[in-house]
MDTraj code that builds the backbone (N, CA, C; nanometers):
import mdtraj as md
import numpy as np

residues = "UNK UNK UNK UNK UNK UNK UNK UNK UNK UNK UNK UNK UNK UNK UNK UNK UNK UNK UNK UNK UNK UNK UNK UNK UNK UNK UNK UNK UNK UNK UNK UNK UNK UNK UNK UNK UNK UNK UNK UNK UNK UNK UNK UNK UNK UNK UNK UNK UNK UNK UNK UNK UNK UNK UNK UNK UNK UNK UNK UNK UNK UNK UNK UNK UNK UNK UNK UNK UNK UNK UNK UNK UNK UNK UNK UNK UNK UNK UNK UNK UNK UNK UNK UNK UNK UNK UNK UNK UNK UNK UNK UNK UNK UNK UNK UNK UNK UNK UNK UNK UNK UNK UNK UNK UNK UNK UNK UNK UNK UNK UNK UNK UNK UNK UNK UNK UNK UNK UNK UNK UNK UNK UNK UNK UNK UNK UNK UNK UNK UNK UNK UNK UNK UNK UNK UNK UNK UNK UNK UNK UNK UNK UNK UNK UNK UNK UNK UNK UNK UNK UNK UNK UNK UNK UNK UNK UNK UNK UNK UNK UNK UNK UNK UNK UNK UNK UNK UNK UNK UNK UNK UNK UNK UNK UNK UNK UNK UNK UNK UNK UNK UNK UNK UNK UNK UNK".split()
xyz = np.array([
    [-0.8014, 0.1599, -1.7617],
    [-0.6951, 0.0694, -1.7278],
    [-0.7294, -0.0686, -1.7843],
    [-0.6383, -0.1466, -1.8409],
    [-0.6185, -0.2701, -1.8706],
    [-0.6874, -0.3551, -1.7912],
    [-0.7866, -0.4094, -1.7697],
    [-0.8127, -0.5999, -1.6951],
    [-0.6650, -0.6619, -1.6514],
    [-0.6455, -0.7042, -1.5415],
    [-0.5396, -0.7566, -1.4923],
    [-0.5763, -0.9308, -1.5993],
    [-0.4691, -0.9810, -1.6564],
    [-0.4540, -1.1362, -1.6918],
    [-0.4600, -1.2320, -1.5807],
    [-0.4916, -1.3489, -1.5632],
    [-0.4349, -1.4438, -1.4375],
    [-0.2611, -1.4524, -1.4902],
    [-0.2152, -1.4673, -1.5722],
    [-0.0722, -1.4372, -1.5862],
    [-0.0042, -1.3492, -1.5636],
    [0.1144, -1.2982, -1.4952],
    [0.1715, -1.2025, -1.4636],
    [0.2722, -1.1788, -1.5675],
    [0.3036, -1.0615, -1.5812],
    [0.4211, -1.0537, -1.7291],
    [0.5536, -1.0970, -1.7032],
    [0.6149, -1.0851, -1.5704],
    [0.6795, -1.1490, -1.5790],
    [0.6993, -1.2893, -1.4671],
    [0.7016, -1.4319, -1.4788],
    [0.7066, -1.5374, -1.3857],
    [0.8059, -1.5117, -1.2351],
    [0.7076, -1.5306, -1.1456],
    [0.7300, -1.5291, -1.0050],
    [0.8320, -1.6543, -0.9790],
    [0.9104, -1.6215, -0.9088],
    [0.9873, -1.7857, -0.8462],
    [0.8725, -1.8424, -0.8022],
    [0.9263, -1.9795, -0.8019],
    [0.8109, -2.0819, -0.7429],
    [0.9358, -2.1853, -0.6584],
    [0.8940, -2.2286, -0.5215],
    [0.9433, -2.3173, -0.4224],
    [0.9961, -2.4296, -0.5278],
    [1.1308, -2.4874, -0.4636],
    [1.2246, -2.4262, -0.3594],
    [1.2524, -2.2967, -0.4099],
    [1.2698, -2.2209, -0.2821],
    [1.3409, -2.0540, -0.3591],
    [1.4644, -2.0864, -0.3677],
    [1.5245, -1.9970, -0.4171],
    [1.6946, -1.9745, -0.3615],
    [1.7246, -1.9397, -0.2475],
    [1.8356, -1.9995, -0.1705],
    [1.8006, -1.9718, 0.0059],
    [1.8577, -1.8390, 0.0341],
    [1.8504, -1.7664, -0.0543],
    [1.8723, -1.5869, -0.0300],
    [1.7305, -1.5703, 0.0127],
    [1.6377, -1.5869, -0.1359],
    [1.5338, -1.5334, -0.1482],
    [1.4404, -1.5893, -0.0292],
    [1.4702, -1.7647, 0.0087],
    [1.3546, -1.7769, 0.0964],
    [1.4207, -1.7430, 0.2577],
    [1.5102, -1.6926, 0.2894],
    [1.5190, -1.6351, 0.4233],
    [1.4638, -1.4853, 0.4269],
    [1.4891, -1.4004, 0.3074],
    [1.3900, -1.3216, 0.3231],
    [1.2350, -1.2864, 0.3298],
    [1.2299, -1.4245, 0.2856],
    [1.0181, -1.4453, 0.2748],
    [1.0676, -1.4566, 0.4122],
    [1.0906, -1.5560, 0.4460],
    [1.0861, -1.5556, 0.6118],
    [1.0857, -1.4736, 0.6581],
    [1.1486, -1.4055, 0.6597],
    [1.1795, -1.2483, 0.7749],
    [1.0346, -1.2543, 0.7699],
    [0.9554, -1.1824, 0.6403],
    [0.8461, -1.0385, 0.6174],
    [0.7243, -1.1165, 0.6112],
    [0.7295, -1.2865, 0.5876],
    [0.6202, -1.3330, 0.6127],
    [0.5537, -1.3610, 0.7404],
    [0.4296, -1.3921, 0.7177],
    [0.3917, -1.4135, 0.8659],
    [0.3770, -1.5697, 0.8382],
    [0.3810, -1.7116, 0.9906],
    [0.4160, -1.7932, 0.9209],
    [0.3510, -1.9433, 0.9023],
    [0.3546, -1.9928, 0.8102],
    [0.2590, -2.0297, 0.7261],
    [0.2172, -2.0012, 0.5835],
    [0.2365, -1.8473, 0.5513],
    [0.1896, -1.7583, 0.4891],
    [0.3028, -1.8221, 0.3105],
    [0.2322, -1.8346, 0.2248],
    [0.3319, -1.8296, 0.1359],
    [0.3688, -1.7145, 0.0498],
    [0.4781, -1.6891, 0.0739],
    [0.5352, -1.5408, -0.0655],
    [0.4378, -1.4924, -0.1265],
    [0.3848, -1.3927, -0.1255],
    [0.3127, -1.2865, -0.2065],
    [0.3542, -1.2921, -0.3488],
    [0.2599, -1.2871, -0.4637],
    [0.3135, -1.2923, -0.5815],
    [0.4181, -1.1800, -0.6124],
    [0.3765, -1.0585, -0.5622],
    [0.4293, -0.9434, -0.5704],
    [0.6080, -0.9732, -0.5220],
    [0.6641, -1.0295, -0.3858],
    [0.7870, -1.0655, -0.3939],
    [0.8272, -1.1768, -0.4463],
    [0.7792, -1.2372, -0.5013],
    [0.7883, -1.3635, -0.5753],
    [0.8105, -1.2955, -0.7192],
    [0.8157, -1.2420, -0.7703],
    [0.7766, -1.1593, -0.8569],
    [0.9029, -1.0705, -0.8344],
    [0.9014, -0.9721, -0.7472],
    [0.9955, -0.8911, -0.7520],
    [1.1779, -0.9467, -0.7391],
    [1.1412, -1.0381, -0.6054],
    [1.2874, -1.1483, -0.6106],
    [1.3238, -1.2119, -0.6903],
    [1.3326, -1.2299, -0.8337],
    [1.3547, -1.2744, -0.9279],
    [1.4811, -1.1496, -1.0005],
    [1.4670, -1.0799, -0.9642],
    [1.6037, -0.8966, -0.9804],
    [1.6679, -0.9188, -0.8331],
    [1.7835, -0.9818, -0.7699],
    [1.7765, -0.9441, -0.6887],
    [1.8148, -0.8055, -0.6308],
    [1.9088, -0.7420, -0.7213],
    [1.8619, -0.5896, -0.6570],
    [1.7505, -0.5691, -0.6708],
    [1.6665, -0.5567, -0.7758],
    [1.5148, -0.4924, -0.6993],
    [1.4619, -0.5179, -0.5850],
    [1.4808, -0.6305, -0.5820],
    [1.4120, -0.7188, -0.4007],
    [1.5035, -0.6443, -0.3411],
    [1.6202, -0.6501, -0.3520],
    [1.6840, -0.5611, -0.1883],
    [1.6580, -0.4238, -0.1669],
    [1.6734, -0.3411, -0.2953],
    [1.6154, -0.1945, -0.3266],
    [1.4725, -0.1861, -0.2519],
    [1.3872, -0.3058, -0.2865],
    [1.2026, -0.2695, -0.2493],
    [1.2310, -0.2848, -0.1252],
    [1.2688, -0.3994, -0.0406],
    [1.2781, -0.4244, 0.0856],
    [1.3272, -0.3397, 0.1440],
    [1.4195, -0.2651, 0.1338],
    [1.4860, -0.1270, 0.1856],
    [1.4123, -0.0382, 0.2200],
    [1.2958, -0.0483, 0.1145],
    [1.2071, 0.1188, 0.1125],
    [1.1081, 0.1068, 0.1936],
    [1.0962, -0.0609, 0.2068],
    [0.9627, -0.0698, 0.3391],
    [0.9204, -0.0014, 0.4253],
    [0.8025, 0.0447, 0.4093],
    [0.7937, 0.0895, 0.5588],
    [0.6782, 0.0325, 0.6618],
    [0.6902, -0.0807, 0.6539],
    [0.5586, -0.1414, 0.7339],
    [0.5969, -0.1898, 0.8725],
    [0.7372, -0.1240, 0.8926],
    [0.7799, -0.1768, 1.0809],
    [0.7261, -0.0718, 1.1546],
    [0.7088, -0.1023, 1.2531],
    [0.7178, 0.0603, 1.3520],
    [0.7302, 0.1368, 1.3477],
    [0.6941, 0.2569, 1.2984],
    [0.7879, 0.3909, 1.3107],
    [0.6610, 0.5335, 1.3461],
    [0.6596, 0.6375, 1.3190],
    [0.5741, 0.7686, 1.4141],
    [0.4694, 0.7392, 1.3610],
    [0.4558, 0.6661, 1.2487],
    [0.2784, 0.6996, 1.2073],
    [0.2104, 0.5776, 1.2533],
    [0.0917, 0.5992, 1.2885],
    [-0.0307, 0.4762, 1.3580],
    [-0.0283, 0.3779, 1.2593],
    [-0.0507, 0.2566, 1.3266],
    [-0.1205, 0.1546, 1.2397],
    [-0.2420, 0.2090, 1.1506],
    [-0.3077, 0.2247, 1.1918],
    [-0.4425, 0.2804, 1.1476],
    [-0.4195, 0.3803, 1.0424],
    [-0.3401, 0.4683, 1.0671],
    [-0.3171, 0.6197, 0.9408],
    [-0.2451, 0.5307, 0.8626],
    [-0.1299, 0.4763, 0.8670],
    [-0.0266, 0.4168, 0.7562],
    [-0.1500, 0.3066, 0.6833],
    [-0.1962, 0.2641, 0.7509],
    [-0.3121, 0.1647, 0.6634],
    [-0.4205, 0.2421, 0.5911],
    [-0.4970, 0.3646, 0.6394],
    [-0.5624, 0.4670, 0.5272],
    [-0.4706, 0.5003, 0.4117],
    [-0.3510, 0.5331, 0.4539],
    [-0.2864, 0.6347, 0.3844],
    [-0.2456, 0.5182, 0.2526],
    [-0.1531, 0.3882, 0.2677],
    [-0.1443, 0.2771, 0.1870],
    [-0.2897, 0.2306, 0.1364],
    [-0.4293, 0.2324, 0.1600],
    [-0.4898, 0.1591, 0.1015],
    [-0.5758, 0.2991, -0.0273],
    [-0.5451, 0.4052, 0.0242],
    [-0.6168, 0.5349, -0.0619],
    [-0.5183, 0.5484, -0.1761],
    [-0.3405, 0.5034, -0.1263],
    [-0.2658, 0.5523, -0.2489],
    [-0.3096, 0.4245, -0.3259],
    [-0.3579, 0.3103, -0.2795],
    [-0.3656, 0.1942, -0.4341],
    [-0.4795, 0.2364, -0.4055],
    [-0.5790, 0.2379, -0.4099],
    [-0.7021, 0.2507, -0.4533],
    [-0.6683, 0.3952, -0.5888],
    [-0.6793, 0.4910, -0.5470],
    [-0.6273, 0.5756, -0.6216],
    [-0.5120, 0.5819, -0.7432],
    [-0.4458, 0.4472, -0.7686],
    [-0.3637, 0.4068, -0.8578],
    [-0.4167, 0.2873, -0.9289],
    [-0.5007, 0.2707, -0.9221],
    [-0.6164, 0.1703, -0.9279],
    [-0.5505, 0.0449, -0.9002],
    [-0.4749, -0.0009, -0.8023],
    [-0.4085, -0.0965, -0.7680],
    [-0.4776, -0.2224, -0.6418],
    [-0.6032, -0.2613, -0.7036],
    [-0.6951, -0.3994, -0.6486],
    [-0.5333, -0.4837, -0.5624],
    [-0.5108, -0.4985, -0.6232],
    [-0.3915, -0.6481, -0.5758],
    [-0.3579, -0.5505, -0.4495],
    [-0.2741, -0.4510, -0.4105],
    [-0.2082, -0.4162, -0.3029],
    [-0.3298, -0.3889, -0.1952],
    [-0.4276, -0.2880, -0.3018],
    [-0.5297, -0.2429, -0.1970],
    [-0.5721, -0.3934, -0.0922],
    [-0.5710, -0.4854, -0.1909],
    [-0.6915, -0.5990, -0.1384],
    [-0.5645, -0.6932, -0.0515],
    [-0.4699, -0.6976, -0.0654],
    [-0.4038, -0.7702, 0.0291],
    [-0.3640, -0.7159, 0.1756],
    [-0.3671, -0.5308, 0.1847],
    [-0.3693, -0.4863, 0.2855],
    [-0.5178, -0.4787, 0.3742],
    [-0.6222, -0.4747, 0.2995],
    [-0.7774, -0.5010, 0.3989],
    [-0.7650, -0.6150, 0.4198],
    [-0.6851, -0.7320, 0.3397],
    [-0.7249, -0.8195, 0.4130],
    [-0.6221, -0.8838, 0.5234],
    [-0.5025, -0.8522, 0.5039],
    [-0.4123, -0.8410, 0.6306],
    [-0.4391, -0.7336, 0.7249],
    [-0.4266, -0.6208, 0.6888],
    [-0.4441, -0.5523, 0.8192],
    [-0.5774, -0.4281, 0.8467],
    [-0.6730, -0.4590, 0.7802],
    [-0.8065, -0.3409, 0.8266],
    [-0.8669, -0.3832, 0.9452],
    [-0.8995, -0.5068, 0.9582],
    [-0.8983, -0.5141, 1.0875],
    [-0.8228, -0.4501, 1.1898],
    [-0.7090, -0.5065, 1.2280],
    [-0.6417, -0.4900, 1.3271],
    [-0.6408, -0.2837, 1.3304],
    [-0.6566, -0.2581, 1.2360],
    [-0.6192, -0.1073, 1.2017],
    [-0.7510, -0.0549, 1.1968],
    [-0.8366, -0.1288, 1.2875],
    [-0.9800, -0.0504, 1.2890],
    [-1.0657, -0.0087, 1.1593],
    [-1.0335, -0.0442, 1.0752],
    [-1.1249, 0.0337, 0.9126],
    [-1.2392, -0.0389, 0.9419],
    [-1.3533, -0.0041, 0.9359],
    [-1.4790, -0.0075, 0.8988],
    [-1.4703, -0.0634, 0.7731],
    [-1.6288, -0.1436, 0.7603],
    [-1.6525, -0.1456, 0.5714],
    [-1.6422, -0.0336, 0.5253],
    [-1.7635, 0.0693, 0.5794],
    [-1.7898, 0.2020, 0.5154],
    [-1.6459, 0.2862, 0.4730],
    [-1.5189, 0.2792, 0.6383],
    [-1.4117, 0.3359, 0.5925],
    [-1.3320, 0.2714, 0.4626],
    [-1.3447, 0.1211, 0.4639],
    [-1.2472, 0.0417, 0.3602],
    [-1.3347, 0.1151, 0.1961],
    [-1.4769, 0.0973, 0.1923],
    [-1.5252, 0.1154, 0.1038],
    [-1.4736, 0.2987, 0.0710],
    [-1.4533, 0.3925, 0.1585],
    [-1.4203, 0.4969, 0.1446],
    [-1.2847, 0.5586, 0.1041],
    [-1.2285, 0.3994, 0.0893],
    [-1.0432, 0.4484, 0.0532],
    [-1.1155, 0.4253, -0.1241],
    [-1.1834, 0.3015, -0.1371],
    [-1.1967, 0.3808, -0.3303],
    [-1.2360, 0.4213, -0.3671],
    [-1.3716, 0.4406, -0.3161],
    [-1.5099, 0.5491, -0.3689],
    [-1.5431, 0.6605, -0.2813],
    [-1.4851, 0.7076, -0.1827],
    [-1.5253, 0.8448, -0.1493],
    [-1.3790, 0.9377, -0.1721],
    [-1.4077, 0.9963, -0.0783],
    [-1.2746, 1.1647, -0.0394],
    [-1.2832, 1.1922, 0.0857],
    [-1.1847, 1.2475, 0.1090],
    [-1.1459, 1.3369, 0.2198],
    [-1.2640, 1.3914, 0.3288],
    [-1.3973, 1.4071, 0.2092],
    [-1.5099, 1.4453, 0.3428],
    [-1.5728, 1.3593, 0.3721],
    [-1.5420, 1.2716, 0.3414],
    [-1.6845, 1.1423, 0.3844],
    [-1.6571, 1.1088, 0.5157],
    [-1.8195, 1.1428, 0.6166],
    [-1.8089, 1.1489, 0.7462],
    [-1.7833, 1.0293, 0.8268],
    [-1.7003, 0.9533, 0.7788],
    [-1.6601, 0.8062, 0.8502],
    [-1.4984, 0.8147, 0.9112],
    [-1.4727, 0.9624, 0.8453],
    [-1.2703, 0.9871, 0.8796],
    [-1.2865, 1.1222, 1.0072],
    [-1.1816, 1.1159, 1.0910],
    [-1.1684, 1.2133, 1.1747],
    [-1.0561, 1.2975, 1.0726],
    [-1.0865, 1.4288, 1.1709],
    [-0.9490, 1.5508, 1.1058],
    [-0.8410, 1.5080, 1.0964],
    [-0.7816, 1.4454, 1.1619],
    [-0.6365, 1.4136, 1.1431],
    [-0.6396, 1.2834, 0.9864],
    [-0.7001, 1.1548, 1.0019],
    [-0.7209, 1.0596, 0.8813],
    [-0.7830, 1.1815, 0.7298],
    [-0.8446, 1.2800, 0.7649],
    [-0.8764, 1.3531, 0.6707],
    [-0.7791, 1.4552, 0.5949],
    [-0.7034, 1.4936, 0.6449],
    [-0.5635, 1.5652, 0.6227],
    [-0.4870, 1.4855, 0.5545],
    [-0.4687, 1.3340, 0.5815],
    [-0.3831, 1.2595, 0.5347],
    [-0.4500, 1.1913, 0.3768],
    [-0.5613, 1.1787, 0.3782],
    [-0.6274, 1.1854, 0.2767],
    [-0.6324, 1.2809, 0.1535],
    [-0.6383, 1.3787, 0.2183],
    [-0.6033, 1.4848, 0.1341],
    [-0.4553, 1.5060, 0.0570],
    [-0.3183, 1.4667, 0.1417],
    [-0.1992, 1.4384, 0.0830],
    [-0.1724, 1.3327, -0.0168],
    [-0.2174, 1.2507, 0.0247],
    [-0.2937, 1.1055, -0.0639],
    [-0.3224, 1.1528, -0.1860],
    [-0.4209, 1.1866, -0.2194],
    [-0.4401, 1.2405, -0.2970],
    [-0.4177, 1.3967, -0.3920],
    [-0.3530, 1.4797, -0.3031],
    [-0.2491, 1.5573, -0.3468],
    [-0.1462, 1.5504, -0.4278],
    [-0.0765, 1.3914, -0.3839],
    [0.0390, 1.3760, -0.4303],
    [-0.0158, 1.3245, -0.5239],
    [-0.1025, 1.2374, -0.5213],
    [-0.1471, 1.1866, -0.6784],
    [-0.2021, 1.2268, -0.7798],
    [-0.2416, 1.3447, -0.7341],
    [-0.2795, 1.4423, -0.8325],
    [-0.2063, 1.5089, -0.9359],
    [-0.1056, 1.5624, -0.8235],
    [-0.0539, 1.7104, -0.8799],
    [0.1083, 1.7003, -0.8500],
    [0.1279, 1.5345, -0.7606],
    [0.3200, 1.5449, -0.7185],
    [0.3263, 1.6522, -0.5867],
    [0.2627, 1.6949, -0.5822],
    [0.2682, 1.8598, -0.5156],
    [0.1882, 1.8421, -0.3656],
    [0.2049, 1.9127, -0.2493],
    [0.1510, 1.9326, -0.1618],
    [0.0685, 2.0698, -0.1630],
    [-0.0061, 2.1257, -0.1807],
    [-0.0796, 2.2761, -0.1825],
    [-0.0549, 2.2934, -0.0327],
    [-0.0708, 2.4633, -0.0192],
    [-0.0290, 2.5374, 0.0737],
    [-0.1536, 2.4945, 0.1888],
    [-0.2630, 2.4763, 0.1824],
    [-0.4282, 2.4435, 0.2618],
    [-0.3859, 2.3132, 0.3316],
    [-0.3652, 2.1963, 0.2374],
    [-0.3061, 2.0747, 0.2905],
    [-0.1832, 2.0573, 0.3905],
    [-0.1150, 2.1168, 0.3752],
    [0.0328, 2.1361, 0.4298],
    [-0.0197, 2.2378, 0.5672],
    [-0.0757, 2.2886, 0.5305],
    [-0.1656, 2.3743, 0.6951],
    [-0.2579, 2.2686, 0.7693],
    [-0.3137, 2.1907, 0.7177],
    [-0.3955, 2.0800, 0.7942],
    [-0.2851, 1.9521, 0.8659],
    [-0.1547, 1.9585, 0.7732],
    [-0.0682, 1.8302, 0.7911],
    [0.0262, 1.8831, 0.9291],
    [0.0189, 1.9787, 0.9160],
    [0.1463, 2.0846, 1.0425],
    [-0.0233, 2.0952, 1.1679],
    [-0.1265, 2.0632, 1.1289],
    [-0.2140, 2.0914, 1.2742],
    [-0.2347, 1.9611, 1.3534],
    [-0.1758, 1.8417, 1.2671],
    [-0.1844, 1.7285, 1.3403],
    [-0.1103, 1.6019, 1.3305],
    [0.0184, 1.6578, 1.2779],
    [0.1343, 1.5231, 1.2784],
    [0.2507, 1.6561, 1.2612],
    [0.3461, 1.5457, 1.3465],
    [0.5175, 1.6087, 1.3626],
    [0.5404, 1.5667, 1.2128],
    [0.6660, 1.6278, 1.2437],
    [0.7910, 1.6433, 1.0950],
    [0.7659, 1.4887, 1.0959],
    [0.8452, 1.4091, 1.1657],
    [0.8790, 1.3143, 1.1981],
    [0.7115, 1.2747, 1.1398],
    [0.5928, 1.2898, 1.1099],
    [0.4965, 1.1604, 1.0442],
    [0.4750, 1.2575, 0.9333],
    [0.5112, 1.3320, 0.9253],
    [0.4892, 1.4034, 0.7470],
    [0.5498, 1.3509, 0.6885],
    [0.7027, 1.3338, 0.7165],
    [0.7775, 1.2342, 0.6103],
    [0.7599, 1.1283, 0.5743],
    [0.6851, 1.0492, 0.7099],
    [0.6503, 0.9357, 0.6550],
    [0.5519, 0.9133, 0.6073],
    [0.4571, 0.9899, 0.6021],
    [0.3199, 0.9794, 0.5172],
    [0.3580, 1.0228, 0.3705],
    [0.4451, 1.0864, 0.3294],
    [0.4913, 1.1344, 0.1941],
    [0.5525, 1.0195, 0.1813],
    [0.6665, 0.9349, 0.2137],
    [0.6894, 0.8678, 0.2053],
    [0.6011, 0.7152, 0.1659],
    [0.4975, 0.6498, 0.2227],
    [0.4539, 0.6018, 0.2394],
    [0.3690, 0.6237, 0.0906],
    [0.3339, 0.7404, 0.0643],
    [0.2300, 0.7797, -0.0705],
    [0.3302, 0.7153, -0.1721],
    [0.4640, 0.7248, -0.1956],
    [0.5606, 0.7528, -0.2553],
    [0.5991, 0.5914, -0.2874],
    [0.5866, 0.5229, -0.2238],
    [0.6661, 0.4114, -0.2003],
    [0.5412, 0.3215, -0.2405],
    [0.4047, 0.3426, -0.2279],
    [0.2823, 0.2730, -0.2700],
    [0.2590, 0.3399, -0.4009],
    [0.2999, 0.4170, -0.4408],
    [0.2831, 0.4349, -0.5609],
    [0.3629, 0.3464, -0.6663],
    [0.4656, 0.3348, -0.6218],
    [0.5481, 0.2257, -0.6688],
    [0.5609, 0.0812, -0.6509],
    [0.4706, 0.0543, -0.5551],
    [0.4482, -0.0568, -0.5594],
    [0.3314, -0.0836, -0.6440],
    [0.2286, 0.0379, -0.6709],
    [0.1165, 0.0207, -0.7728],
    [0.1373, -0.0128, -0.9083],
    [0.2949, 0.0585, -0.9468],
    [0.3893, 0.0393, -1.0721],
    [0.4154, -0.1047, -1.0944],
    [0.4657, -0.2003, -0.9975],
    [0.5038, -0.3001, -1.0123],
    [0.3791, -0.3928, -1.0288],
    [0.3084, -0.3536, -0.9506],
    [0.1697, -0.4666, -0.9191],
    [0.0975, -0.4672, -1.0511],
    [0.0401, -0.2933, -1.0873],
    [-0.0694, -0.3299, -1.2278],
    [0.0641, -0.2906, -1.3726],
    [0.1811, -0.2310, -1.3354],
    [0.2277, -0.2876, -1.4526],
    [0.2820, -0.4323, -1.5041],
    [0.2876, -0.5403, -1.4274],
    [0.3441, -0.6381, -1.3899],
    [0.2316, -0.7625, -1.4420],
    [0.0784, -0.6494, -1.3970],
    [-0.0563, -0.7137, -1.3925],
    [-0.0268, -0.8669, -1.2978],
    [-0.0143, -0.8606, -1.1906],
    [-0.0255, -0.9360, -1.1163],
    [-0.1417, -0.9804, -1.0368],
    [-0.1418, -1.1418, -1.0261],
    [-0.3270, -1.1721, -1.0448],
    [-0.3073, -1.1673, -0.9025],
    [-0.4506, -1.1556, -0.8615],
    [-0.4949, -1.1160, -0.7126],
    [-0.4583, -1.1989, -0.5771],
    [-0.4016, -1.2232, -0.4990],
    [-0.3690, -1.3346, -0.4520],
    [-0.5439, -1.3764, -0.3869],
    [-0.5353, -1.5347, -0.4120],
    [-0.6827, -1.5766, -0.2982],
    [-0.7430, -1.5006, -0.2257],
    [-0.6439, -1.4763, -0.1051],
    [-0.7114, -1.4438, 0.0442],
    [-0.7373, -1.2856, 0.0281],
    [-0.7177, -1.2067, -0.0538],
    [-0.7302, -1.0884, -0.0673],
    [-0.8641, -1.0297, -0.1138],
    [-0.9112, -0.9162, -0.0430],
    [-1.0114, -0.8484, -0.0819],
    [-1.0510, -0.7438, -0.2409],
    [-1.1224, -0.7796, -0.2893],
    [-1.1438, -0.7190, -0.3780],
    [-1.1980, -0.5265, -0.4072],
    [-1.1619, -0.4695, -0.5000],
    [-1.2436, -0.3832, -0.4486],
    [-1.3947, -0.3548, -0.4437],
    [-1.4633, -0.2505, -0.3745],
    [-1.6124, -0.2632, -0.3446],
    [-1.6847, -0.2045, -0.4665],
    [-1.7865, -0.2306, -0.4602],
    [-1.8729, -0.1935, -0.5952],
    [-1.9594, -0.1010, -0.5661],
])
top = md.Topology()
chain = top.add_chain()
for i, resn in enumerate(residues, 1):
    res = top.add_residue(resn, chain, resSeq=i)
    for name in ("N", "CA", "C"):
        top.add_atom(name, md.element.get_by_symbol(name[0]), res)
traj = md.Trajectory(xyz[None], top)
């Protein structure tokens, strides 16, 4: 893969936004927080910004804090996507319980490394399923039915699906790392 540039290919809005664009930073920011290059970046299409924002899935819904945060930081790690990986450890691994050893285990280990329970290990395995092969295998799909409803399969496919595309935008875009974000481990 390419070295990310400090330039992004294509220029992010920069303050004042347009007061479309900055009531939606508002919503999704936390506050204080300024626009992520990534929607700064993306709000510049505004259908794309409304299309991406649509597909979100970082509100509430059947899957744990904790799994939706393995499951998002293994699909960029695995897409080799530093910028997303490193802005989610550093917003939410904490709060979502990851360990170093676990954070260090979304880029450099697998599915067996003894720091994941059965259920985070199953989901790992889809993770990387889908990034493999697009495909769920019949073994995986038997581990995914022994410990999440319909209702968090979709959203863990989902979730693979939707970070994969945000990996599209981020390292095709080559968008530089924001500050506060974690890098990956060595």
């Amino acid at each position: 893969m390419e070295a990310a540039l400090t330039e992004p290919r294509i220029a992010p809005l920069n303050a004042p936004y347009p007061p479309d664009a900055q009531a939606s930073f508002e919503r999704i920011m936390p506050p204080g927080m300024e626009p992520l290059v990534l929607f700064r970046t993306l709000a510049t299409c505004p259908r794309i910004w409304e299309k991406f924002r649509a597909g979100s899935l970082l509100d509430k819904g059947p899957v744990p804090l904790r799994l939706r945060e393995i499951v998002i930081d293994r699909t960029c790690a695995r897409c080799g996507n530093e910028y997303e990986w490193g802005v989610h450890i550093a917003i939410f691994a904490e709060r979502a319980g990851l360990t170093a050893a676990q954070q260090h285990a979304t880029v450099h280990g697998d599915a067996d490394a003894a720091c994941w329970s059965d259920d985070e290990r199953a989901a790992i395995r889809l993770a990387d399923a889908l990034h493999d092969g697009a495909a769920i295998p019949d073994d995986v799909w038997a581990a995914l039915r022994a410990h999440f409803s319909d209702a968090q399969i979709l959203e863990l496919i989902a979730l693979c699906g939707f970070y994969r595309t945000v990996s599209y935008f981020c390292t095709g875009l080559r968008l530089p790392l924001e500050a506060f974000a974690a890098t990956f481990p060595t």
